[in-house]
DSSP file (Angstrom, degrees, kcal/mol; ACC not computed):
  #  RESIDUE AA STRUCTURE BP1 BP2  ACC     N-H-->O    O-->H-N    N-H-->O    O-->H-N    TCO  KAPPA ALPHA  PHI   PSI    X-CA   Y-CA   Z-CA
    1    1 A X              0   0    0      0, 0.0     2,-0.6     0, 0.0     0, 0.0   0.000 360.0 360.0 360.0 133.3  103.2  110.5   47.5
    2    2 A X        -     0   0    0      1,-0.1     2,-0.4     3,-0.0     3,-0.0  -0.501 360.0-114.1 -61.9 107.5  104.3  107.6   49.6
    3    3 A X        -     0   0    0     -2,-0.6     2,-0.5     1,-0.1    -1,-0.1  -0.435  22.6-134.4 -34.2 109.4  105.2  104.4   48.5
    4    4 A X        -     0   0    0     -2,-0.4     2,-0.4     4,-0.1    -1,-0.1  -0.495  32.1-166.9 -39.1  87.8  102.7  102.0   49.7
    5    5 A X    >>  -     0   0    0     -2,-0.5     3,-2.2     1,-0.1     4,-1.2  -0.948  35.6-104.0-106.0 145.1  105.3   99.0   51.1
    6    6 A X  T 34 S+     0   0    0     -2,-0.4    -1,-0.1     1,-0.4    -2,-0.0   0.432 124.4  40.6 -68.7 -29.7  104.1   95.3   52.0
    7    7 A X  T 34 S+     0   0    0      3,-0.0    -1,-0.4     1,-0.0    -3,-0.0   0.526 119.6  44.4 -93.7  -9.5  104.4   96.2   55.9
    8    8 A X  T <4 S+     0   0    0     -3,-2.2    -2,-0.2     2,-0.1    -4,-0.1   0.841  93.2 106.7-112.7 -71.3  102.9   99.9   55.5
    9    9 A X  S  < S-     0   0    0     -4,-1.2     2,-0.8     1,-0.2    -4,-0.0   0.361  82.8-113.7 -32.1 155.1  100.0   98.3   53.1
   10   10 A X        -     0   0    0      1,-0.0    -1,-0.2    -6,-0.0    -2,-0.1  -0.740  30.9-131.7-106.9 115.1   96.6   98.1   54.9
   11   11 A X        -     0   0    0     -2,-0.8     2,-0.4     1,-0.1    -1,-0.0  -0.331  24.2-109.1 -67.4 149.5   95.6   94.4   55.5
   12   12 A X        -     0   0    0      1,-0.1     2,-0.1     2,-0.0    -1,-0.1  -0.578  17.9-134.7 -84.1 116.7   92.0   93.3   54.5
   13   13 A X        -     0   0    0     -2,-0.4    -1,-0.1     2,-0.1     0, 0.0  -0.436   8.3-161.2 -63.1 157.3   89.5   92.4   57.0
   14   14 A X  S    S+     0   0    0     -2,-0.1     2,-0.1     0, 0.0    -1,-0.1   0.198  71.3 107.2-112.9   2.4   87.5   89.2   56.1
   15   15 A X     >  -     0   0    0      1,-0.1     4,-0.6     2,-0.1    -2,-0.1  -0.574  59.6-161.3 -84.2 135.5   85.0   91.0   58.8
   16   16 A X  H  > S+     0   0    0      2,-0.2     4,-0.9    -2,-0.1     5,-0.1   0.724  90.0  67.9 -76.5 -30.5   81.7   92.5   56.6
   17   17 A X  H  > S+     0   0    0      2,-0.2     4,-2.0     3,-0.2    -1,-0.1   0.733 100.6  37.3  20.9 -84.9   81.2   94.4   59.5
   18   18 A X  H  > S+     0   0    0      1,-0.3     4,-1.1     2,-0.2     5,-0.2   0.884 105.3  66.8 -95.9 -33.2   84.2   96.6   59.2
   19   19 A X  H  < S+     0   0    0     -4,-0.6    -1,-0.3     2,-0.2    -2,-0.2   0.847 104.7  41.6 -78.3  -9.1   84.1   96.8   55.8
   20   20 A X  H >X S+     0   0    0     -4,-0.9     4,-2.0     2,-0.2     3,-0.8   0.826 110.9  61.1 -64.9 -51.6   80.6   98.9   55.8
   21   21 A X  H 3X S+     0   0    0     -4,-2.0     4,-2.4     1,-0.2    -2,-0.2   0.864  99.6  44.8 -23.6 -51.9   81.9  100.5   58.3
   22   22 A X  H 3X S+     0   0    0     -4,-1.1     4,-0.8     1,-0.2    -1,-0.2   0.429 122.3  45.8 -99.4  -5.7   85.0  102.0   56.4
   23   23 A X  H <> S+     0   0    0     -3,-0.8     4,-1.7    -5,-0.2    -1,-0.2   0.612 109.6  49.1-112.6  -8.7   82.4  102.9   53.5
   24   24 A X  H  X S+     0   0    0     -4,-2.0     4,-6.2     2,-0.2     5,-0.3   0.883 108.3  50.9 -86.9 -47.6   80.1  104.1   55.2
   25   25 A X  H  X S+     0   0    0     -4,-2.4     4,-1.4    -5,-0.4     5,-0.2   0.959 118.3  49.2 -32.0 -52.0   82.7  106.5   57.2
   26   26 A X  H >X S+     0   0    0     -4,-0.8     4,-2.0     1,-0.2     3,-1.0   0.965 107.5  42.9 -87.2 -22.9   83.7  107.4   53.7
   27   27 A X  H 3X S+     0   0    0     -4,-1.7     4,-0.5     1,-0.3    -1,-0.2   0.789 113.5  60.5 -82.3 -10.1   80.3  108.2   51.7
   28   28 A X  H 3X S+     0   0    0     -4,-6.2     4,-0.7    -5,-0.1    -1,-0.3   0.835 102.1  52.9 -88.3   3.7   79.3  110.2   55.0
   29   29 A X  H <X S+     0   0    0     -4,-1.4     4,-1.4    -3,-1.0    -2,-0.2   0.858 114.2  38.9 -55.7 -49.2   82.3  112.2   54.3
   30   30 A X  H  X>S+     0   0    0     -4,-2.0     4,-3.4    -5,-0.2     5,-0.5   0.937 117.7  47.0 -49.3 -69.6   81.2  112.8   51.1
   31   31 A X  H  X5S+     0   0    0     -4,-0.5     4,-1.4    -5,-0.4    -2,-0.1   0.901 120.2  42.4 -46.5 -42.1   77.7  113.2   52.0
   32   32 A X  H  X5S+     0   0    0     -4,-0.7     4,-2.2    -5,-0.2    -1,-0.2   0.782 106.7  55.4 -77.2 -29.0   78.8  115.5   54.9
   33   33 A X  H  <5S+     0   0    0     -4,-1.4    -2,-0.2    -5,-0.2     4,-0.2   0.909 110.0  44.2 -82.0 -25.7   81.0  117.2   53.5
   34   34 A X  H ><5S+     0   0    0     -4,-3.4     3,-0.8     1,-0.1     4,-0.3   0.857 115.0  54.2 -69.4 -36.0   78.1  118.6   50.1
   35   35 A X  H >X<S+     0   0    0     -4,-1.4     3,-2.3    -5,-0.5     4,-1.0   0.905  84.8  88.4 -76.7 -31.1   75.5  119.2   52.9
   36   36 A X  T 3< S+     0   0    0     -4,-2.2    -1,-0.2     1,-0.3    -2,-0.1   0.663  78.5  64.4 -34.4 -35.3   78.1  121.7   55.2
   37   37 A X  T <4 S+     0   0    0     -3,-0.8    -1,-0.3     1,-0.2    -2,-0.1   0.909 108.6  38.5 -79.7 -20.1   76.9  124.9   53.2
   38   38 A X  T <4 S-     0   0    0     -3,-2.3    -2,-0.2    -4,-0.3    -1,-0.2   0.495 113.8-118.5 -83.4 -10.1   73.2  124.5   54.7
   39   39 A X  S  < S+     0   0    0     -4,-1.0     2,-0.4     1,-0.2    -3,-0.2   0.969  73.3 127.8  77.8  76.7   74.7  123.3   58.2
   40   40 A X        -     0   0    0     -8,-0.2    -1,-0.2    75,-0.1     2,-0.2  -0.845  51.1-147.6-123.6 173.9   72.9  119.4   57.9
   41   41 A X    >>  -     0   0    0     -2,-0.4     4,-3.1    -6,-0.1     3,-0.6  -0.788  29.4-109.3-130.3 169.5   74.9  116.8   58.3
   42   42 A X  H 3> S+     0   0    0    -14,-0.3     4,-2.2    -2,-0.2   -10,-0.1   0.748 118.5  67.9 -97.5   0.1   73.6  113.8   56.1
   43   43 A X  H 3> S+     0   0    0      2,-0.2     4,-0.6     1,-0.1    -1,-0.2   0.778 108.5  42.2 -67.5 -26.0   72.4  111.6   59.6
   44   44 A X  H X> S+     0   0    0     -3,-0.6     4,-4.7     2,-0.2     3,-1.2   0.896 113.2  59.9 -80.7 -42.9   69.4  114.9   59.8
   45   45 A X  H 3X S+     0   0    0     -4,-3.1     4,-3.8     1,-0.3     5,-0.2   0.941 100.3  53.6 -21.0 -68.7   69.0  114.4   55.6
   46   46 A X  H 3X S+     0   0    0     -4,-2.2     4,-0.8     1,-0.3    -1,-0.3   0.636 109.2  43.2 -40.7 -49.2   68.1  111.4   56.2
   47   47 A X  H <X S+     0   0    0     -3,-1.2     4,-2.4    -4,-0.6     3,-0.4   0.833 113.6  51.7 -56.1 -59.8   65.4  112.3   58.6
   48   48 A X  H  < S+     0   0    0     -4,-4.7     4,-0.4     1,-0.2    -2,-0.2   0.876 116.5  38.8 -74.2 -25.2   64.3  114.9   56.6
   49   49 A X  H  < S+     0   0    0     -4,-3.8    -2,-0.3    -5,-0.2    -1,-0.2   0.742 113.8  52.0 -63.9 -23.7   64.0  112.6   53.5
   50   50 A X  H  < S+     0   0    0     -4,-0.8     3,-0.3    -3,-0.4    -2,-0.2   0.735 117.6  39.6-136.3 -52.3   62.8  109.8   55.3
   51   51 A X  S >< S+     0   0    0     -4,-2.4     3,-1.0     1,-0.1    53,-0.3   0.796 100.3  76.1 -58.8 -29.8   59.7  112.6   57.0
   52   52 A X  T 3  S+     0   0    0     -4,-0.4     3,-0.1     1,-0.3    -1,-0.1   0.568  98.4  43.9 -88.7  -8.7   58.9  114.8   53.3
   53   53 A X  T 3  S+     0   0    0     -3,-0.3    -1,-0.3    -4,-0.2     2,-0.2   0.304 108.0  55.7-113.1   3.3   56.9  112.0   51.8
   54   54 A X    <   +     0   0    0     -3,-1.0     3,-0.3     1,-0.1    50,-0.3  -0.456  67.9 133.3-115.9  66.2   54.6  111.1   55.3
   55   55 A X  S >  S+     0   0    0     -2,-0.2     3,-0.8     1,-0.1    49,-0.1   0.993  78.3  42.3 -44.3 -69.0   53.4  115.0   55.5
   56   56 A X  T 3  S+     0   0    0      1,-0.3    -1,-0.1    -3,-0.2    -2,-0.1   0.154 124.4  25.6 -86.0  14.5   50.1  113.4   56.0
   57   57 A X  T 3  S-     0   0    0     -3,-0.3    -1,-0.3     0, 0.0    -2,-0.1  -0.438  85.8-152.4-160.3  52.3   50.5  110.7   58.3
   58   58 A X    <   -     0   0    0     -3,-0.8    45,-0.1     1,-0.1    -3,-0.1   0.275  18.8-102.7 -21.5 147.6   53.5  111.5   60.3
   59   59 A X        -     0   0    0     43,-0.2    43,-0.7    -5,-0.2     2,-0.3  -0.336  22.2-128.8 -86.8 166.8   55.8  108.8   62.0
   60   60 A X  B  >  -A  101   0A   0     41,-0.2     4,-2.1     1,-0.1     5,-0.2  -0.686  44.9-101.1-103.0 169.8   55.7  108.0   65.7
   61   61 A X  H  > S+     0   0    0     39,-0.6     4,-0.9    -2,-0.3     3,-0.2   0.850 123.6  53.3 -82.8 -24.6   59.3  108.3   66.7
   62   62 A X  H  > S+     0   0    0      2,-0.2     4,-0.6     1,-0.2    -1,-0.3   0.522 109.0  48.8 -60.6 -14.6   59.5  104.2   66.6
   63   63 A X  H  4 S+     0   0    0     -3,-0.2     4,-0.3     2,-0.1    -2,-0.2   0.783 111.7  44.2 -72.0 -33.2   58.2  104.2   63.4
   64   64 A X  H  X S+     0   0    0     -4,-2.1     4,-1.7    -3,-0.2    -2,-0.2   0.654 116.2  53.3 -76.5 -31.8   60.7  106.9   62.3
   65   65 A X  H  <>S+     0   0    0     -4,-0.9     5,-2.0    -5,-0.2    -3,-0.2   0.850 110.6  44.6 -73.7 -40.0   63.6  104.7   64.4
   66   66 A X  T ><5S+     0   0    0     -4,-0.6     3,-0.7     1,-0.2    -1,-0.2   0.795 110.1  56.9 -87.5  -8.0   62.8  101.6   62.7
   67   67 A X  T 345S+     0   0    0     -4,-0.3    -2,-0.2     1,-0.2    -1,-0.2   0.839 112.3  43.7 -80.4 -41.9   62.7  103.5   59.1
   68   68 A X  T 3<5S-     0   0    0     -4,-1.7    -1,-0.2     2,-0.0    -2,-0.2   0.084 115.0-122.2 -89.7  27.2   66.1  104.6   59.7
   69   69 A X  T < 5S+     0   0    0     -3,-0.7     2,-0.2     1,-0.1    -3,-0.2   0.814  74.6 115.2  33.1  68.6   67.0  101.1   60.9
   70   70 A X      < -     0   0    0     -5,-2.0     2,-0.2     3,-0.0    -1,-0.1  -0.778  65.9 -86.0-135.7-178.2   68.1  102.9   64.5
   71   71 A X     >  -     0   0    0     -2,-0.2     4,-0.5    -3,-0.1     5,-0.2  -0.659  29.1-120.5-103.1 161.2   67.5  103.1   67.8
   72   72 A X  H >> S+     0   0    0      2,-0.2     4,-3.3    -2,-0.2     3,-0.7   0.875 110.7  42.3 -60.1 -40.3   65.1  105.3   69.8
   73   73 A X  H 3> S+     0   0    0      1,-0.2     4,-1.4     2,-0.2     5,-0.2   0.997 111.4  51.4 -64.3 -89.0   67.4  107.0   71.7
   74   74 A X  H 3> S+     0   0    0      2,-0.2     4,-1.4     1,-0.2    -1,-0.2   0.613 113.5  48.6  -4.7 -33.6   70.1  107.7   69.1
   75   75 A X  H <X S+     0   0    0     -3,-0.7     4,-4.0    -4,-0.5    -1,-0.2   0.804 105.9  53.1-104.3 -40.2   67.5  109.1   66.8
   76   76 A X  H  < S+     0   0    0     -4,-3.3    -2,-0.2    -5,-0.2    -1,-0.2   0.746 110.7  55.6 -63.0   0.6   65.9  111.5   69.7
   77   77 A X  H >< S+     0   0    0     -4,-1.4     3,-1.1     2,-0.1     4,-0.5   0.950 109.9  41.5 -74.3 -54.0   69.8  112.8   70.1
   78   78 A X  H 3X S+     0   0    0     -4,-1.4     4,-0.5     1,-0.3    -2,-0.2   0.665 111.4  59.8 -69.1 -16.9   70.0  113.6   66.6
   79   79 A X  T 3< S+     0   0    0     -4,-4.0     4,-0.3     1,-0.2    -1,-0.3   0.281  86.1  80.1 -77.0  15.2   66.3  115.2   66.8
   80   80 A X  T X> S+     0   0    0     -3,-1.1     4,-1.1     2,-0.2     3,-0.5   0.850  96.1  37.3-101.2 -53.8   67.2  117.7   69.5
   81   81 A X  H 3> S+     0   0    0     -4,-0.5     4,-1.3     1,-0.2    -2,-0.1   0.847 114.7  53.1 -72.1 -36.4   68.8  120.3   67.3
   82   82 A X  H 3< S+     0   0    0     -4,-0.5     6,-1.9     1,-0.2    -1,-0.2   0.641 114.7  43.3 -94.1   1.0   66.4  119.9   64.3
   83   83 A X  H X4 S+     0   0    0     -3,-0.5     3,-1.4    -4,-0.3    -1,-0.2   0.739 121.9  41.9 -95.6 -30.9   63.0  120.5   66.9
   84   84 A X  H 3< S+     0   0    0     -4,-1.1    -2,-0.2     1,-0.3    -3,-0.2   0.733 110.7  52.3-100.4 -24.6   65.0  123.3   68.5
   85   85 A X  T 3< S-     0   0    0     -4,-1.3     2,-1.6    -5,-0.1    -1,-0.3  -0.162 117.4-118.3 -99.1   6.1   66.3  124.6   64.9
   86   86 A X  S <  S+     0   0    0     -3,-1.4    22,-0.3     2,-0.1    19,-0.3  -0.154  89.0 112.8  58.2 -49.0   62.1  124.6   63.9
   87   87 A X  S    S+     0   0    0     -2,-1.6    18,-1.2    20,-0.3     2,-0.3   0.536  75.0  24.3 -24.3 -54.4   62.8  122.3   61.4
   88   88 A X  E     -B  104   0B   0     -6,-1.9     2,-0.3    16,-0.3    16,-0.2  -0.757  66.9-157.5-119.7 163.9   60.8  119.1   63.0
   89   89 A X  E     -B  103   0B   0     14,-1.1    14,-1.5    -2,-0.3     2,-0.4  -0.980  14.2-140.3-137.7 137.3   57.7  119.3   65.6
   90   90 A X        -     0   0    0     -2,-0.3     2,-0.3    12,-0.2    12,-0.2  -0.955  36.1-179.0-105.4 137.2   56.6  116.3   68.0
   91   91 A X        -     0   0    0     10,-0.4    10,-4.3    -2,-0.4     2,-0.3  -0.921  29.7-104.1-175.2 124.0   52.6  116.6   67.8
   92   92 A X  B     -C  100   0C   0     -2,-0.3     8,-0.3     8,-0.2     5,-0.2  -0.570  40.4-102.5 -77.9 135.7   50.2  114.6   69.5
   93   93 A X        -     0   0    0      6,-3.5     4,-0.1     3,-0.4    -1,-0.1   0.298  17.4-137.2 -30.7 162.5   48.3  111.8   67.7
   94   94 A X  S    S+     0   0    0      2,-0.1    -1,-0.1     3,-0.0     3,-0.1   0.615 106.9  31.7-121.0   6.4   44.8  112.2   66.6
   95   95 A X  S    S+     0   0    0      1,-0.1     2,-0.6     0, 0.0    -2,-0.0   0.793 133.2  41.4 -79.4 -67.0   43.4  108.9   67.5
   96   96 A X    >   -     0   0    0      1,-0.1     3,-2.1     3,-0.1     2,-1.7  -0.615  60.3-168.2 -65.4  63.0   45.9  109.0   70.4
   97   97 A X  T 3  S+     0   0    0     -2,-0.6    -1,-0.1     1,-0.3    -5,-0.0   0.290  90.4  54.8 -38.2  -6.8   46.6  112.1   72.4
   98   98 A X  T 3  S+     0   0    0     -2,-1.7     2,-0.6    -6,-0.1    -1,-0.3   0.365  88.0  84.4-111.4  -3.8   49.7  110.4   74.0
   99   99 A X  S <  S-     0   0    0     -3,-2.1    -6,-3.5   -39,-0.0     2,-0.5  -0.983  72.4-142.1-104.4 115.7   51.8  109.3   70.8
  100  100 A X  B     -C   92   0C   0     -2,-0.6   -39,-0.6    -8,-0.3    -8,-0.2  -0.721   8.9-143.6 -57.8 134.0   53.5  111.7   69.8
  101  101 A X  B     -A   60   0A   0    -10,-4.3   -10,-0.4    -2,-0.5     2,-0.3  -0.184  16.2-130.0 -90.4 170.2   54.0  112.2   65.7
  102  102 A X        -     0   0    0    -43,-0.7     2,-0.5   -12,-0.2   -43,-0.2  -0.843  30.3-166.1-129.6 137.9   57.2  113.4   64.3
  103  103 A X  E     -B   89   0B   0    -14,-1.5     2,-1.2    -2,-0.3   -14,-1.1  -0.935  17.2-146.9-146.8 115.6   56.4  116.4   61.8
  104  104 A X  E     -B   88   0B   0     -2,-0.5   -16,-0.3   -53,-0.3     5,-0.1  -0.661  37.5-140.5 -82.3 100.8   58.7  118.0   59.1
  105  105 A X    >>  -     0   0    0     -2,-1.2     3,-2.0   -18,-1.2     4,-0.8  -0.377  26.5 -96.3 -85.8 163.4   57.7  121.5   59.2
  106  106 A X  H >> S+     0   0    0      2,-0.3     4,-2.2     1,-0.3     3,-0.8   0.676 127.5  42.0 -22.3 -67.7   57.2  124.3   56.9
  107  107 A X  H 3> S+     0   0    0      1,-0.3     4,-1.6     2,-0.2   -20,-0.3   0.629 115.1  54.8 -46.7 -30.4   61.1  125.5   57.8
  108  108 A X  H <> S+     0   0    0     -3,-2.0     4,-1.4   -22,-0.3    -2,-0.3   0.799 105.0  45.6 -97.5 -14.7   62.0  122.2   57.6
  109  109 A X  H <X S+     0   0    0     -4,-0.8     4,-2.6    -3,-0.8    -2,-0.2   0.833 109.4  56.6 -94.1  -6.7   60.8  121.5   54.2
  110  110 A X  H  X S+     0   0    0     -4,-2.2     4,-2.1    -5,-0.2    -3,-0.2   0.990 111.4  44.5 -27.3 -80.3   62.3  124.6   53.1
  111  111 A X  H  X S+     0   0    0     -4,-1.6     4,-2.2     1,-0.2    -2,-0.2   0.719 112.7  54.7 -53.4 -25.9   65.9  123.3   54.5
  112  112 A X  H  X S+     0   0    0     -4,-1.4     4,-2.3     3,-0.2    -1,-0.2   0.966 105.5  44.4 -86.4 -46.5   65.2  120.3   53.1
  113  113 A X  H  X S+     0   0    0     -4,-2.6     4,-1.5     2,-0.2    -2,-0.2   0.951 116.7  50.8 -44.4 -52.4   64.6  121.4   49.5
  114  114 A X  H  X S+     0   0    0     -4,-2.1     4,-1.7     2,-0.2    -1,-0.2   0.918 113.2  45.6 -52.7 -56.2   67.7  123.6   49.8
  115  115 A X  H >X S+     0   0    0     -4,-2.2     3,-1.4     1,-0.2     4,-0.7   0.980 100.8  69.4 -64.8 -63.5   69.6  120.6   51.1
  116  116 A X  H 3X S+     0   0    0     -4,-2.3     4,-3.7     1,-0.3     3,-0.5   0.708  98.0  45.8  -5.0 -63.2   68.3  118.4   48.4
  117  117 A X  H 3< S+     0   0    0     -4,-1.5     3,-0.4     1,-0.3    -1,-0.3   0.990 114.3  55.4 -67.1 -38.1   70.2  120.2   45.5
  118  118 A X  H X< S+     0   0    0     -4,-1.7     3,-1.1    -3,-1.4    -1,-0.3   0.772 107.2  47.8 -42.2 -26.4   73.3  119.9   47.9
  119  119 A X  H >< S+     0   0    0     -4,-0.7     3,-1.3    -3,-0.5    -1,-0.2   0.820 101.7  60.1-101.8 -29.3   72.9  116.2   48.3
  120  120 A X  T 3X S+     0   0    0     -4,-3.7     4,-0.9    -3,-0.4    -1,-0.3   0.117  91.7  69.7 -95.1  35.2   72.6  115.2   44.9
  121  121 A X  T <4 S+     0   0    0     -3,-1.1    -1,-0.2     2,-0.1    -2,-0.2   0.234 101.7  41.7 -95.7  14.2   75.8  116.6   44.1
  122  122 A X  T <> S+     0   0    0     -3,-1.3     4,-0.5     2,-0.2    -2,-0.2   0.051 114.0  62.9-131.0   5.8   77.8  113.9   46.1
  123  123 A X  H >> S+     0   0    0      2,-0.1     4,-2.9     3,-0.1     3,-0.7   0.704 110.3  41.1 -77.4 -61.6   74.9  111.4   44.3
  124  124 A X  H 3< S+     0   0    0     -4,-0.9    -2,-0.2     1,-0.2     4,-0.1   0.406 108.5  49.8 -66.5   4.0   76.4  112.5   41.6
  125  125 A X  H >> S+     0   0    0      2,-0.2     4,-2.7     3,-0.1     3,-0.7   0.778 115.6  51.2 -86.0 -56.4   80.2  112.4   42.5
  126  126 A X  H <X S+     0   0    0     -3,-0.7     4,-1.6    -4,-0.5     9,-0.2   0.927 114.0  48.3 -62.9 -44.6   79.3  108.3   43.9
  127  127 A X  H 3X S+     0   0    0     -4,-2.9     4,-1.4     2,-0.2    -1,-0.2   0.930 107.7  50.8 -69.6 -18.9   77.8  108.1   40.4
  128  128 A X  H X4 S+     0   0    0     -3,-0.7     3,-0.6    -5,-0.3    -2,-0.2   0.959 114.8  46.0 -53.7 -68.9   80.7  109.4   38.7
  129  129 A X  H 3< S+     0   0    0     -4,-2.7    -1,-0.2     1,-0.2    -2,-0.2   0.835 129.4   9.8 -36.9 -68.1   82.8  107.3   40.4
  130  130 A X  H 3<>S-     0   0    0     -4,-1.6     5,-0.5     1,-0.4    -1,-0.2  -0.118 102.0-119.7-122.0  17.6   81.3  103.9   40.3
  131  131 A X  T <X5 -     0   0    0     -4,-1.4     4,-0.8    -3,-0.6    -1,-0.4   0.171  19.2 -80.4  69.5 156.5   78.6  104.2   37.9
  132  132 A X  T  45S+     0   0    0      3,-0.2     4,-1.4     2,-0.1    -1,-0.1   0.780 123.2  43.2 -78.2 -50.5   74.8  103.9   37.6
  133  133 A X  T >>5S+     0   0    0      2,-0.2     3,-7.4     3,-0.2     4,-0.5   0.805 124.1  38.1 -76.7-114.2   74.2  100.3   37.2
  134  134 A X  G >45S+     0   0    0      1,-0.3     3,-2.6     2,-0.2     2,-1.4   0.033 120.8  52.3 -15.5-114.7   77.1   99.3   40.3
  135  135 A X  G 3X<S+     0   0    0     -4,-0.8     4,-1.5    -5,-0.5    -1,-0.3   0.109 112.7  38.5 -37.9 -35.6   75.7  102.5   42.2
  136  136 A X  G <4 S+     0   0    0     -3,-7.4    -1,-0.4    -2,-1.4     4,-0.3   0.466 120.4  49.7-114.6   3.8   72.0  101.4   41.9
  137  137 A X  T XX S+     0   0    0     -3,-2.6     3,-3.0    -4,-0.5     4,-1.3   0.828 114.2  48.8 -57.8 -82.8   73.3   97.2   42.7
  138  138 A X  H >> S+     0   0    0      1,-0.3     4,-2.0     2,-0.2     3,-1.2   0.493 110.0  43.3 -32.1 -61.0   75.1   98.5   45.4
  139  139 A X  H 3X S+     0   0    0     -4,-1.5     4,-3.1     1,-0.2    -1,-0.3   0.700 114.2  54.8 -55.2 -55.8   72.3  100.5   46.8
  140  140 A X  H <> S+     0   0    0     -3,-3.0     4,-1.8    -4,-0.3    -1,-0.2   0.742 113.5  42.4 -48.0 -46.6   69.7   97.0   46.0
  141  141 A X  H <X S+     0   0    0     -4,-1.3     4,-3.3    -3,-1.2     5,-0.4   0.873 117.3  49.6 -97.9 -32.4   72.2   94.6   48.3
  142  142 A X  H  X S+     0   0    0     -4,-2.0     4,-1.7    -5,-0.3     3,-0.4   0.955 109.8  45.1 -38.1 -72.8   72.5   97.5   51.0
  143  143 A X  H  X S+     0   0    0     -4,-3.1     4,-2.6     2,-0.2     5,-0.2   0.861 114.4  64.2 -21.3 -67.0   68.8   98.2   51.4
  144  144 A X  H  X S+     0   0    0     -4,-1.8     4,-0.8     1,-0.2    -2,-0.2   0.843 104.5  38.8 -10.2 -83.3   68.9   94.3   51.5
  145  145 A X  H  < S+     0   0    0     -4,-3.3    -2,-0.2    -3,-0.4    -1,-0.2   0.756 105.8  62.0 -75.6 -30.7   70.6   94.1   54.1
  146  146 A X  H  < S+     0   0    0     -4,-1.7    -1,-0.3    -5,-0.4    -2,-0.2   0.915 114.2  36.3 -53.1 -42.5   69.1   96.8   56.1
  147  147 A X  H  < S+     0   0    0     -4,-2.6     2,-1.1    -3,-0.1    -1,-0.2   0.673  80.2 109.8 -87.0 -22.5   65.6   95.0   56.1
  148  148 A X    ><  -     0   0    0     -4,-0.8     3,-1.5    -5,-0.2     4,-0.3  -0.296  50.6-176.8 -82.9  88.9   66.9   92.0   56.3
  149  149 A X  G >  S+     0   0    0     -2,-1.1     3,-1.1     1,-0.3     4,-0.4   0.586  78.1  78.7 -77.3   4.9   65.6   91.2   60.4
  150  150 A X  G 3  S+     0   0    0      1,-0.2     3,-0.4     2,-0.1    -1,-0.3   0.937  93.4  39.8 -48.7 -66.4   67.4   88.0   60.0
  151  151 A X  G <  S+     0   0    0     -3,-1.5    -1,-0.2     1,-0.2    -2,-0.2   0.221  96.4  99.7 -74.7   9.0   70.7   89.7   60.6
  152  152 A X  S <  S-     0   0    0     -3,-1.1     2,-0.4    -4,-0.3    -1,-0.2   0.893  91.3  -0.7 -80.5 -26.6   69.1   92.2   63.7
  153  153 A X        -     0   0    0     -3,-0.4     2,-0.7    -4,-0.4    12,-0.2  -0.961  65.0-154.7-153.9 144.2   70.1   90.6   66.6
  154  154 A X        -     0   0    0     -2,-0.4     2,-0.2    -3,-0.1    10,-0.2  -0.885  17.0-178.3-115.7 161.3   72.0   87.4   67.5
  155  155 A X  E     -D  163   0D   0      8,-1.3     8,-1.5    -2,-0.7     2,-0.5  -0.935  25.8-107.1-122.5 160.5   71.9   85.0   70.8
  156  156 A X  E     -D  162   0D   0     -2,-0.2     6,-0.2     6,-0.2     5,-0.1  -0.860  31.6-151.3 -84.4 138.5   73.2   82.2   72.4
  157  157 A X    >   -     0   0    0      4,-2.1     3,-1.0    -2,-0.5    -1,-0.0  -0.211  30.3-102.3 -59.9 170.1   71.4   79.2   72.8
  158  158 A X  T 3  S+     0   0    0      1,-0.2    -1,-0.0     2,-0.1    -2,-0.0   0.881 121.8  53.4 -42.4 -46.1   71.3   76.6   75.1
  159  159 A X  T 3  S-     0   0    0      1,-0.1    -1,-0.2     2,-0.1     3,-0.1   0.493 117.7-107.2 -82.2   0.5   73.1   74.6   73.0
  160  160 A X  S <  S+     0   0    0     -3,-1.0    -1,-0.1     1,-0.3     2,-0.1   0.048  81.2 119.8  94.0 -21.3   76.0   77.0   72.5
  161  161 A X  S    S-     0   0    0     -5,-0.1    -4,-2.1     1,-0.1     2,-1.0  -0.291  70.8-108.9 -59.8 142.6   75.0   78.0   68.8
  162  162 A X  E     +D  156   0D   0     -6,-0.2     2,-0.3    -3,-0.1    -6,-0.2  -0.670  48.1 170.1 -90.1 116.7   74.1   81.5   67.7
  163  163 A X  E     -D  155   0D   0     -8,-1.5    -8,-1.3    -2,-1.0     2,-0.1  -0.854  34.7-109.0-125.7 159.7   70.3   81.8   67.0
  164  164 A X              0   0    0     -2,-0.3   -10,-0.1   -10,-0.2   -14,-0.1  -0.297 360.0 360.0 -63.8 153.6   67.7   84.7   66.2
  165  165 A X              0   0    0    -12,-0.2    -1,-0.2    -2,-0.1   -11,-0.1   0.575 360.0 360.0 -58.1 360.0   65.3   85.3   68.9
């Protein structure tokens, strides 16, 4: 193993930014790397957790975008393989024949039970690690910040300050 030396050591961002970043990179490694024997990756999990509890009142794909604190577009890329894989169905409203609903199907809640027991063996490697209590802070200030629409978009003002819309 390499000695670590004061010019080789990896300097600290003060950016918040980049440090989510560089944890998020690594717990989807983790994440990616338990889901691989059912071929998900843990950005379709997500989807398919995020779908397995609205059976009965399916998301519109902007309700599903803003539940995964994404964009529309980004989330119809990653929905292309699991509608084409069976897994999800777009379905027309039933008050509105023109929204389409987002629908976890029969094949997809199959794959998703199956992924399930995969995925909570890298919860339980993050718990291992860092504990229940930290694990389920960490999780608390995340969430946090995810909702938070205070931190969704910034602008300039007139005045040269950055304010929310």
């Amino acid at each position: 193993m390499m000695a670590t030396t004061p010019s080789s050591a990896p300097r600290e961002s003060p950016c918040y930014a980049t440090a989510m970043r560089k944890a998020s990179r690594r717990l989807t490694q983790l994440y990616d790397d338990a889901l691989e024997p059912c071929g998900l990756r843990s950005t379709q999990y997500a989807i398919f957790a995020e779908l397995a509890p609205r059976l009965a009142e399916p998301p519109t794909l902007a309700e599903l975008a803003n539940a995964l604190v994404t964009d529309r577009s980004s989330l119809g890329h990653t929905l292309r393989p699991l509608e084409r894989d069976g897994y999800v169905a777009l379905r027309a409203g039933a008050e509105d024949r023109r929204q389409r609903r987002i629908v976890l199907t029969a094949r997809g809640r199959s794959k998703f039970e199956e992924a399930t027991a995969l995925w909570q063996i890298a919860q339980d490697r993050f718990v291992a690690v860092h504990g229940a209590a930290d694990g389920a802070g960490l999780r608390a200030v995340l969430l946090g910040i995810a909702n938070d629409d205070r931190l969704a978009v910034l602008r300039e003002s007139d005045s040269g300050s950055v304010t929310k819309p």
